[in-house]
PyMOL commands that place a pseudoatom at each C-alpha (Angstrom):
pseudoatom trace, name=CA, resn=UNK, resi=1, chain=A, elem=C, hetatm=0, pos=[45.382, 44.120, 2.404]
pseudoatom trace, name=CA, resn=UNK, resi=2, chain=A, elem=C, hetatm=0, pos=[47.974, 44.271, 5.684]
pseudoatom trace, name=CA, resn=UNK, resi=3, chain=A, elem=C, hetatm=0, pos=[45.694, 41.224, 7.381]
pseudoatom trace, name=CA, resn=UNK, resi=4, chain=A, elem=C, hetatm=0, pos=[46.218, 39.063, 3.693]
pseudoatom trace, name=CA, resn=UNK, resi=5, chain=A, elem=C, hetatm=0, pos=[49.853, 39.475, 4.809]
pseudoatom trace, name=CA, resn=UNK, resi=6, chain=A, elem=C, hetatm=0, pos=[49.999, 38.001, 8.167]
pseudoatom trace, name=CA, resn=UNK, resi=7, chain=A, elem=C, hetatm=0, pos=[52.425, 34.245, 7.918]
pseudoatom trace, name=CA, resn=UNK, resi=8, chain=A, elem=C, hetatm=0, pos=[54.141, 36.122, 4.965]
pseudoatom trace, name=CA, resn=UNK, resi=9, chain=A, elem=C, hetatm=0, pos=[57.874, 37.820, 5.192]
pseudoatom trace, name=CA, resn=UNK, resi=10, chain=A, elem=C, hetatm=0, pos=[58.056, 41.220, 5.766]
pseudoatom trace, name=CA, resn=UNK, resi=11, chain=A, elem=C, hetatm=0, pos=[59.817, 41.569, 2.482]
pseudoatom trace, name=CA, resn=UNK, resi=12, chain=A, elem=C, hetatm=0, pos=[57.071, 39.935, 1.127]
pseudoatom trace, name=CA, resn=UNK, resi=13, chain=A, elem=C, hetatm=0, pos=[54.325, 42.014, 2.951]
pseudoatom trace, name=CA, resn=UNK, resi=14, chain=A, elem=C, hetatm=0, pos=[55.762, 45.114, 1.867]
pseudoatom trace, name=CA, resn=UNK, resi=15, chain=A, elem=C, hetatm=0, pos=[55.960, 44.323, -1.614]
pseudoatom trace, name=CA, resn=UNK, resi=16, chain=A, elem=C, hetatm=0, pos=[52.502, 42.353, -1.745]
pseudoatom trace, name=CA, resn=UNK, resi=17, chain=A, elem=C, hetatm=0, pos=[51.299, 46.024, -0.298]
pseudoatom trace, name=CA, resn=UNK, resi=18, chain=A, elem=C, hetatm=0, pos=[53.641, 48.781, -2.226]
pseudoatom trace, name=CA, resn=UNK, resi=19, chain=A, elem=C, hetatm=0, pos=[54.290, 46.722, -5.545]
pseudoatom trace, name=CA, resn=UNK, resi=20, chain=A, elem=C, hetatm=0, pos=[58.350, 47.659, -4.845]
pseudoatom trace, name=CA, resn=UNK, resi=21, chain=A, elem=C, hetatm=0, pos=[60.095, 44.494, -5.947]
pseudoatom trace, name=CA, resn=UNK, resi=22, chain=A, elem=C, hetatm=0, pos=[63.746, 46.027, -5.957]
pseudoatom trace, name=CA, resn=UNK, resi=23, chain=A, elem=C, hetatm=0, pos=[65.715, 43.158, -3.140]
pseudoatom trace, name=CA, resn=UNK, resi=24, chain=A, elem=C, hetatm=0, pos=[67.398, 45.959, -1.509]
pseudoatom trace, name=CA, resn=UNK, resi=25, chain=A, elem=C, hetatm=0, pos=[64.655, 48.549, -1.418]
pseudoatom trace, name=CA, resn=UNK, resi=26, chain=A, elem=C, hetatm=0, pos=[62.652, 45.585, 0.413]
pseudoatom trace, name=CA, resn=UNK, resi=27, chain=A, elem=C, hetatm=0, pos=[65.661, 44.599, 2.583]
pseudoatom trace, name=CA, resn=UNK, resi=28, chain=A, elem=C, hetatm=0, pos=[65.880, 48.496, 3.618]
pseudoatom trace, name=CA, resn=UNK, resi=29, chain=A, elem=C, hetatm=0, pos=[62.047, 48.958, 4.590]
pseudoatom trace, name=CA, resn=UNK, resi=30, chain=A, elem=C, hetatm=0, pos=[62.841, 45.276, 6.480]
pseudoatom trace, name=CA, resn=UNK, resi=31, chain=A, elem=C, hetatm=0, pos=[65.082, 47.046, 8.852]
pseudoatom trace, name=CA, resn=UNK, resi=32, chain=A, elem=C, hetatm=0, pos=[63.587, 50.170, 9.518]
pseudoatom trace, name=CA, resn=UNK, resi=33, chain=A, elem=C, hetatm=0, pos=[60.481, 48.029, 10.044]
pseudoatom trace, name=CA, resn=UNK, resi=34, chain=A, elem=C, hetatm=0, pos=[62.367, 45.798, 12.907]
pseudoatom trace, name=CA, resn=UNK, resi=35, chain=A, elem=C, hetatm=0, pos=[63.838, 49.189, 14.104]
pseudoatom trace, name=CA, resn=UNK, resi=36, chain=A, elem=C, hetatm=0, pos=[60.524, 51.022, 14.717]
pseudoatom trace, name=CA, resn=UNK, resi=37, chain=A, elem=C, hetatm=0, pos=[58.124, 47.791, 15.105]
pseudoatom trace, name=CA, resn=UNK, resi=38, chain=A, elem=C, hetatm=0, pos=[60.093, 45.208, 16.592]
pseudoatom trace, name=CA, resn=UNK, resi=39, chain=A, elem=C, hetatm=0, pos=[60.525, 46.802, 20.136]
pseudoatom trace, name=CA, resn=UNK, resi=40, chain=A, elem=C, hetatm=0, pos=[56.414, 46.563, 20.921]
pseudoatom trace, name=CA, resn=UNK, resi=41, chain=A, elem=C, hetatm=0, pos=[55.533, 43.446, 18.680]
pseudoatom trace, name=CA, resn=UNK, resi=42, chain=A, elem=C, hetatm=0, pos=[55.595, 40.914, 21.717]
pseudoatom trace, name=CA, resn=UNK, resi=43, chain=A, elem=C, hetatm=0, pos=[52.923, 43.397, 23.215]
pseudoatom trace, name=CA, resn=UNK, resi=44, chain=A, elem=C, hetatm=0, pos=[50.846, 43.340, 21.047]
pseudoatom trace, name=CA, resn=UNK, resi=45, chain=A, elem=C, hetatm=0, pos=[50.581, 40.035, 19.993]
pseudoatom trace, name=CA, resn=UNK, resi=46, chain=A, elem=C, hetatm=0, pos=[47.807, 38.069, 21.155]
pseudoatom trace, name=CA, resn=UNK, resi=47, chain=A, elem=C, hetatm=0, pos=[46.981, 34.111, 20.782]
pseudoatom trace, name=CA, resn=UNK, resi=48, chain=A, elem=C, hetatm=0, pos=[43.164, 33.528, 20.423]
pseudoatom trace, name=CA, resn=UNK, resi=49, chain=A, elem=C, hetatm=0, pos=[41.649, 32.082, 23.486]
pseudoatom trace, name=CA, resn=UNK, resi=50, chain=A, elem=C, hetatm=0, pos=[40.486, 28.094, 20.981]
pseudoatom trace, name=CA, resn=UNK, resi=51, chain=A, elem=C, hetatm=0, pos=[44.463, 28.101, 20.353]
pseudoatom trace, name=CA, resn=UNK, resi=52, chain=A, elem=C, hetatm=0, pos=[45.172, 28.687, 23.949]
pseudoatom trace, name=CA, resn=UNK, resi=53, chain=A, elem=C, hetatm=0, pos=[42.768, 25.822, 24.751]
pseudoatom trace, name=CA, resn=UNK, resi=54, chain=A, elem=C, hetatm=0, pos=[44.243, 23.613, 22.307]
pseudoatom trace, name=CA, resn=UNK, resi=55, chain=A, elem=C, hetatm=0, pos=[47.854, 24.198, 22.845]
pseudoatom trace, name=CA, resn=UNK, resi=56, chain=A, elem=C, hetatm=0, pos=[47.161, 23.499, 26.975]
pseudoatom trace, name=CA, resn=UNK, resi=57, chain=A, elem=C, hetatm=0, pos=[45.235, 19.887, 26.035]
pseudoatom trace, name=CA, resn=UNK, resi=58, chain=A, elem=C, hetatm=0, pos=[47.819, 18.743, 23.455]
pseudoatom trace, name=CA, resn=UNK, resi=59, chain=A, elem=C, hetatm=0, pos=[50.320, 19.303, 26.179]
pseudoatom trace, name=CA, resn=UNK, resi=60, chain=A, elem=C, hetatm=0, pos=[48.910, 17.317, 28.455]
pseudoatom trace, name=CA, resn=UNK, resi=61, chain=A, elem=C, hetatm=0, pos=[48.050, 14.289, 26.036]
pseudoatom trace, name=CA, resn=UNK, resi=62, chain=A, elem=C, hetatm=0, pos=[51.901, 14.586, 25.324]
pseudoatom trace, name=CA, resn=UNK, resi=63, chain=A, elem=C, hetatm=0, pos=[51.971, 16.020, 22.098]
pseudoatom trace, name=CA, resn=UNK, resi=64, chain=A, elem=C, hetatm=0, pos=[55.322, 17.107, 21.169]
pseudoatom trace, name=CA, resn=UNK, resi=65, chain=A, elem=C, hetatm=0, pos=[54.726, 21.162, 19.970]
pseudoatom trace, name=CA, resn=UNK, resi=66, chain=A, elem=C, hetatm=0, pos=[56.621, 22.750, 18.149]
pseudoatom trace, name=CA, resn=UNK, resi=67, chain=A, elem=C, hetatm=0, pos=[55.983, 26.495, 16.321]
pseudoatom trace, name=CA, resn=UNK, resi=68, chain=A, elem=C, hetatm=0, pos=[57.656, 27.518, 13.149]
pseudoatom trace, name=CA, resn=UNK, resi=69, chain=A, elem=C, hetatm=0, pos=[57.447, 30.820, 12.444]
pseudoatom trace, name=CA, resn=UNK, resi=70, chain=A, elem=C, hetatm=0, pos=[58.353, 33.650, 9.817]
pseudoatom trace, name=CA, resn=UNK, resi=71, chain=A, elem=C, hetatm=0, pos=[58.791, 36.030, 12.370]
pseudoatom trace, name=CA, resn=UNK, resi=72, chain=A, elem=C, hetatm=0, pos=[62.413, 36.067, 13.998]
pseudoatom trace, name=CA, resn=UNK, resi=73, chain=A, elem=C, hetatm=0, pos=[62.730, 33.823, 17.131]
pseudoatom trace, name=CA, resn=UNK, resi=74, chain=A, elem=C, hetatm=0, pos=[63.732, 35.782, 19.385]
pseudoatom trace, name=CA, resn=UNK, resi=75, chain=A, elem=C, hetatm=0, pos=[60.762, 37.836, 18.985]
pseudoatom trace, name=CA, resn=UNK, resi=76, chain=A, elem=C, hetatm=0, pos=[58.600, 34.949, 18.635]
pseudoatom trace, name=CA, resn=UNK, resi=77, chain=A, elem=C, hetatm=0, pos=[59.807, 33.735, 22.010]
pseudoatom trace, name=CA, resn=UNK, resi=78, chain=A, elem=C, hetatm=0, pos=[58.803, 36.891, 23.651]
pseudoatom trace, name=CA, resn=UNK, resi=79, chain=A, elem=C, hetatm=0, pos=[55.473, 36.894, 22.323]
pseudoatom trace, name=CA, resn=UNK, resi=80, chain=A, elem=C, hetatm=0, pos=[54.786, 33.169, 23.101]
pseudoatom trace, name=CA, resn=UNK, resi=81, chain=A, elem=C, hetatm=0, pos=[56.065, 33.807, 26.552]
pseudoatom trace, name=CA, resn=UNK, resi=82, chain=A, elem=C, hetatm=0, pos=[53.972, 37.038, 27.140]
pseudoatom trace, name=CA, resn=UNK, resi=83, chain=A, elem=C, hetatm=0, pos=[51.413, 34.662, 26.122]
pseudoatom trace, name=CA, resn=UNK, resi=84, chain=A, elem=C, hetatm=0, pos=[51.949, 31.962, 28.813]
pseudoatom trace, name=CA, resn=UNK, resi=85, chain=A, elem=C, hetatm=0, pos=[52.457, 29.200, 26.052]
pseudoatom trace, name=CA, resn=UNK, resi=86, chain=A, elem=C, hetatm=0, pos=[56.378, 29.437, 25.478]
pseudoatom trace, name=CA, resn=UNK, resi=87, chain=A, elem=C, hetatm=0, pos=[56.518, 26.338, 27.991]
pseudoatom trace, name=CA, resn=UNK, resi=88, chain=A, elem=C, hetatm=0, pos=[54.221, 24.252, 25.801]
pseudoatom trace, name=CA, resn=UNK, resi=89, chain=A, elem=C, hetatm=0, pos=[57.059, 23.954, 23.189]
pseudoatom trace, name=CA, resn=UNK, resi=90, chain=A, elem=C, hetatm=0, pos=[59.371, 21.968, 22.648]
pseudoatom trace, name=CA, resn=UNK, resi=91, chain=A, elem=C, hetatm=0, pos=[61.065, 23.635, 19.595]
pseudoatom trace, name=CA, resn=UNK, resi=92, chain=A, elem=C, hetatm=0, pos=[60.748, 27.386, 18.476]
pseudoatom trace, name=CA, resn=UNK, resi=93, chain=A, elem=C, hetatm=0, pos=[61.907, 28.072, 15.015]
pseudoatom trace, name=CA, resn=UNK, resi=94, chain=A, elem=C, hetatm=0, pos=[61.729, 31.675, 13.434]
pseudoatom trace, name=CA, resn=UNK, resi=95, chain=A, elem=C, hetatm=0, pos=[62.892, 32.976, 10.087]
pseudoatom trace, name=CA, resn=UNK, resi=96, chain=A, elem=C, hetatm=0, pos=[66.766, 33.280, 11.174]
pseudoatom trace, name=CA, resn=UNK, resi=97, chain=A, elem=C, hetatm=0, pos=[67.337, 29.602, 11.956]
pseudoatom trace, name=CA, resn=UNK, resi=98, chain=A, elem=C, hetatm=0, pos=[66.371, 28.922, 8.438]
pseudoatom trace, name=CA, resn=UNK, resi=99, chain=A, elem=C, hetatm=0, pos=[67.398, 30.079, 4.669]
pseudoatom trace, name=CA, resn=UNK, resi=100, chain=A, elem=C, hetatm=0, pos=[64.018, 29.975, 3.517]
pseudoatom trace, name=CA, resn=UNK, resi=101, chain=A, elem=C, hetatm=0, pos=[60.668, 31.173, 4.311]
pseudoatom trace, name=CA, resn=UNK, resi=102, chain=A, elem=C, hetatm=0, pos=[57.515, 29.126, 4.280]
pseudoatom trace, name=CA, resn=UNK, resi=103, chain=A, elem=C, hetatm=0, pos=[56.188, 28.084, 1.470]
pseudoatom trace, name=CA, resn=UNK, resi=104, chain=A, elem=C, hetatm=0, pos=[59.605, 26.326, 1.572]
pseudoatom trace, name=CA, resn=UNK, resi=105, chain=A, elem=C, hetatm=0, pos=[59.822, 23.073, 3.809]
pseudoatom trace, name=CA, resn=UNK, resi=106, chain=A, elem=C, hetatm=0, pos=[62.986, 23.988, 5.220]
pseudoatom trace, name=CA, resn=UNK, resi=107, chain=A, elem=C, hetatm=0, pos=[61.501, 25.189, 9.034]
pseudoatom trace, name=CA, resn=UNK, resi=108, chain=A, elem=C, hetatm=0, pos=[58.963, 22.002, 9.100]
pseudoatom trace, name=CA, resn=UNK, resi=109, chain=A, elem=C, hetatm=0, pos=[61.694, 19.621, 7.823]
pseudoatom trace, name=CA, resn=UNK, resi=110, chain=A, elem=C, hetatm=0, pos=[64.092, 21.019, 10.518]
pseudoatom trace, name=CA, resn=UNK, resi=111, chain=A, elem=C, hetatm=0, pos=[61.749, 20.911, 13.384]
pseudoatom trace, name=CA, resn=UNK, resi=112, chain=A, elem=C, hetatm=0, pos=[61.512, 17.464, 12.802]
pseudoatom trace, name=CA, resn=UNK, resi=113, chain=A, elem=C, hetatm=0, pos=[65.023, 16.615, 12.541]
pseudoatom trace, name=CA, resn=UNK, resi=114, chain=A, elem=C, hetatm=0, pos=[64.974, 18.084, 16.175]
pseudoatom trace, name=CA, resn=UNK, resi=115, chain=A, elem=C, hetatm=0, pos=[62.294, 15.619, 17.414]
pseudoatom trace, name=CA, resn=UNK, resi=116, chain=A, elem=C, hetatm=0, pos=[63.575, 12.956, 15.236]
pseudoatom trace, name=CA, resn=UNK, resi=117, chain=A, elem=C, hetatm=0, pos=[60.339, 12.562, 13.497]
pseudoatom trace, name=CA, resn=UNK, resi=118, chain=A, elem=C, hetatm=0, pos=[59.613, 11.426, 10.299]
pseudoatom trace, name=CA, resn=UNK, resi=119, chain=A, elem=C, hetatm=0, pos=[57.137, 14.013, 8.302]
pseudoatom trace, name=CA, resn=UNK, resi=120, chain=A, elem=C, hetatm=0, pos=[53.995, 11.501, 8.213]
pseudoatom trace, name=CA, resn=UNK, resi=121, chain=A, elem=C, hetatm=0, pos=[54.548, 11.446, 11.829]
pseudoatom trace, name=CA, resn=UNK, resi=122, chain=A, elem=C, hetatm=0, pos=[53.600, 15.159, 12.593]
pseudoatom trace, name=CA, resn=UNK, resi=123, chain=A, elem=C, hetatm=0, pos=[50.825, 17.511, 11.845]
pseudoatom trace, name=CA, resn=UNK, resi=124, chain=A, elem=C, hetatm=0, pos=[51.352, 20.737, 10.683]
pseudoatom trace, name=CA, resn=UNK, resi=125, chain=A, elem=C, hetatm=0, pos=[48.532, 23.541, 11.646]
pseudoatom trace, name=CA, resn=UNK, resi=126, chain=A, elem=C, hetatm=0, pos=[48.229, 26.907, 9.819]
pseudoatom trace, name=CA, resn=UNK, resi=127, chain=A, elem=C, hetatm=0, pos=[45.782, 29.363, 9.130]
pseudoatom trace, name=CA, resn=UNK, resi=128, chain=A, elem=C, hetatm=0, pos=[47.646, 30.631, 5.637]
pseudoatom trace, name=CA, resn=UNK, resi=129, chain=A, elem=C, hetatm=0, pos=[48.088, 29.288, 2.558]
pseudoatom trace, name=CA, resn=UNK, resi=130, chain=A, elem=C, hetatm=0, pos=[51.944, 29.379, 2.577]
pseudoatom trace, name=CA, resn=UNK, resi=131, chain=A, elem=C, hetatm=0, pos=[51.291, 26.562, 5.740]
pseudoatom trace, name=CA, resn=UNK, resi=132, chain=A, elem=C, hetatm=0, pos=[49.750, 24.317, 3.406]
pseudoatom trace, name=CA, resn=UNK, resi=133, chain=A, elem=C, hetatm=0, pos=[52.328, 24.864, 0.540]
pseudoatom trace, name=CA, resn=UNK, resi=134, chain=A, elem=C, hetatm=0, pos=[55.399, 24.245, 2.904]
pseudoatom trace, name=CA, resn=UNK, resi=135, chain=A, elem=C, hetatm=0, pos=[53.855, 20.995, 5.092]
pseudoatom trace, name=CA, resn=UNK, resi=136, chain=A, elem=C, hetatm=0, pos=[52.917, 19.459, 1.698]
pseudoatom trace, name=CA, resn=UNK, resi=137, chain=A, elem=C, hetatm=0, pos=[56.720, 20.357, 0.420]
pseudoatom trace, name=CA, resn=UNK, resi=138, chain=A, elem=C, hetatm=0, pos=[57.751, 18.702, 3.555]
pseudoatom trace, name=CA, resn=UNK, resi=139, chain=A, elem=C, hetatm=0, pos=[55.508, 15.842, 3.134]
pseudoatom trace, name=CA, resn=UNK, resi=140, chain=A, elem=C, hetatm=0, pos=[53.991, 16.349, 6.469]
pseudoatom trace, name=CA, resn=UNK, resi=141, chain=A, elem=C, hetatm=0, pos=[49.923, 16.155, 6.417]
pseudoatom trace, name=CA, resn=UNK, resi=142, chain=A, elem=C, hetatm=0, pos=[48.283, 19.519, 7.239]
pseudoatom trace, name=CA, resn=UNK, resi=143, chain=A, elem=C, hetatm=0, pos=[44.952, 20.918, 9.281]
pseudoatom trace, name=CA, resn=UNK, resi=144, chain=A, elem=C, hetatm=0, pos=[44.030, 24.244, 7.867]
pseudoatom trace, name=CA, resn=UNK, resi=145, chain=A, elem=C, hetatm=0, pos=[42.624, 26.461, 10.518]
pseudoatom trace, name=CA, resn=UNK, resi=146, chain=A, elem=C, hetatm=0, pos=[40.367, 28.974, 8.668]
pseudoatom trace, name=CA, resn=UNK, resi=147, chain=A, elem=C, hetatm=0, pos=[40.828, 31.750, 11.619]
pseudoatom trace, name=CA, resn=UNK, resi=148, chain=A, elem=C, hetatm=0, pos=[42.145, 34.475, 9.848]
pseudoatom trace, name=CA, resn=UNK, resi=149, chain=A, elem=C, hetatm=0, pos=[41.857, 36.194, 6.120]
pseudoatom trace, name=CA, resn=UNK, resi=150, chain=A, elem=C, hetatm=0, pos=[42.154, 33.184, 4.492]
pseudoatom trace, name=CA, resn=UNK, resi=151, chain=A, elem=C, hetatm=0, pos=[38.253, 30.890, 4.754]
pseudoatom trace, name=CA, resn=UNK, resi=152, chain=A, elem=C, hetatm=0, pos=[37.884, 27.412, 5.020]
pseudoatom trace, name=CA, resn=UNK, resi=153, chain=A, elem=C, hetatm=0, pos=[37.468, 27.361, 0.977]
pseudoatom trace, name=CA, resn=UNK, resi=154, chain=A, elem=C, hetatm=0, pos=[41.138, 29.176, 0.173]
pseudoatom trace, name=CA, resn=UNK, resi=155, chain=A, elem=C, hetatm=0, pos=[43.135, 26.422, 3.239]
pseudoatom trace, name=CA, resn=UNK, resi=156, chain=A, elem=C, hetatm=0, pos=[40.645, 22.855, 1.392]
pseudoatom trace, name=CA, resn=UNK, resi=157, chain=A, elem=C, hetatm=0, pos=[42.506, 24.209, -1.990]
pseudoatom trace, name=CA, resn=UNK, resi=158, chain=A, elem=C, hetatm=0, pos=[45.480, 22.479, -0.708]
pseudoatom trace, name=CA, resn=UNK, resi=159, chain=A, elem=C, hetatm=0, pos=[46.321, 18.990, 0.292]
pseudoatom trace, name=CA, resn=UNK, resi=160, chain=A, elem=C, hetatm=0, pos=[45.355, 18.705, 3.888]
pseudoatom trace, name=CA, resn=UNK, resi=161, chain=A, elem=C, hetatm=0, pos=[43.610, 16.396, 6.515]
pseudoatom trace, name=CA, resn=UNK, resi=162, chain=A, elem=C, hetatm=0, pos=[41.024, 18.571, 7.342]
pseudoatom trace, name=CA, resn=UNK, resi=163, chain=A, elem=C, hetatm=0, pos=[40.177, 22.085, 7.622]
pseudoatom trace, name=CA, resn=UNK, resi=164, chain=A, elem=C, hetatm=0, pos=[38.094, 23.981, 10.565]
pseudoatom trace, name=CA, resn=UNK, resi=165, chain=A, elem=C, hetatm=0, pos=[36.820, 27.089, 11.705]
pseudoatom trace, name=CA, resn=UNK, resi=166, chain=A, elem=C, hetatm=0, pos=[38.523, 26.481, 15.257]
pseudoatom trace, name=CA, resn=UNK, resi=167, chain=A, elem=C, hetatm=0, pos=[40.910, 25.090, 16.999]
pseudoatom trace, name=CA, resn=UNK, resi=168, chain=A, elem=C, hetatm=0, pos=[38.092, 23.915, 19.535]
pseudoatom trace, name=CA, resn=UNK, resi=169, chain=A, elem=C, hetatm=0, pos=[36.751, 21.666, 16.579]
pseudoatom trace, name=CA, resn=UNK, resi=170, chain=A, elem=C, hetatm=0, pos=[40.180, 19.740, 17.434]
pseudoatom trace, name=CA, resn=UNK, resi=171, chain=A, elem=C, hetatm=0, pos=[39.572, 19.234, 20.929]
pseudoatom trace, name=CA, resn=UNK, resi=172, chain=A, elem=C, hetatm=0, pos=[36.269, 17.566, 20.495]
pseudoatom trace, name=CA, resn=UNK, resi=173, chain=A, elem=C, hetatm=0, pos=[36.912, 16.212, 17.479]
pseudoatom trace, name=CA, resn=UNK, resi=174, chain=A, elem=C, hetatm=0, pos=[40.770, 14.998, 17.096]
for i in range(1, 174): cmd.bond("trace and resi %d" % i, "trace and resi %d" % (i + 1))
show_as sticks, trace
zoom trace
């Protein structure tokens, strides 16, 4: 139940897993969640070693990157650094640069104001199905990457350009 969470607000997570829907109740659990969890988060976060590869030879093919996140940026900063990849960006955009979380377009659509690129110019990647909702929103074409909870069957539901098992499938196969 937690992993079906992962890409979704904590908010979101917490009612998903507790059925509370009461705002406040959710906005309460959100900061004692940020108090206790936020301090070790970067440590614990790990990038898997295809997304590592891929990040490293879209960098050097001069692929503008950019990562929008619904975890805050500052914390998404620290975990990209302790991951060796925060250089490989050229934006970072978490959850409080924006109004809205993903499935709304708002992060995708402001990440590309920022690189002054038009939406069928990009590629969004995500491994959830709230990536798919918000790239399509933003009219930006997206590559599910079936990694996680979600299988290659949930990410082809959704309007995309393709969908693989790993991000090594886009290094051999752009």
């Amino acid at each position: 139940t937690i992993r079906g969470t992962i890409g979704l607000t904590v908010e979101d997570s917490f009612a998903r897993m507790t059925g509370i829907d009461d705002a406040a109740r959710l906005h309460d659990l959100r900061v004692e969640y940020k108090a206790l969890c936020r301090p070790g988060m970067a440590a614990h976060t790990r990038l898997f070693p295809d997304a590592g590869r891929f990040l490293q030879a879209a960098a050097r093919a001069g692929v503008a990157l950019g990562v929008i996140s619904t975890k805050e940026t500052p914390t998404l900063r620290e975990s990209l650094e302790r991951c060796g990849v925060l250089g490989l960006f050229a934006l970072v955009v978490g959850l409080d640069e924006v109004s809205a979380p993903k499935p709304s377009p708002e992060g995708i659509l402001f990440a590309l104001h920022r690189l002054n690129l038009a939406p069928a110019d990009a590629v969004y990647f995500g491994d959830n199905p709230v990536d798919a909702q918000a790239a399509h929103a933003a009219g930006t074409p997206y590559v599910g990457v079936a990694k996680g909870v979600h299988d290659a069957t949930v990410l082809a539901a959704y309007p995309h350009r393709a969908v693989v098992k790993s991000y090594d499938e886009l290094i051999t196969h752009p």
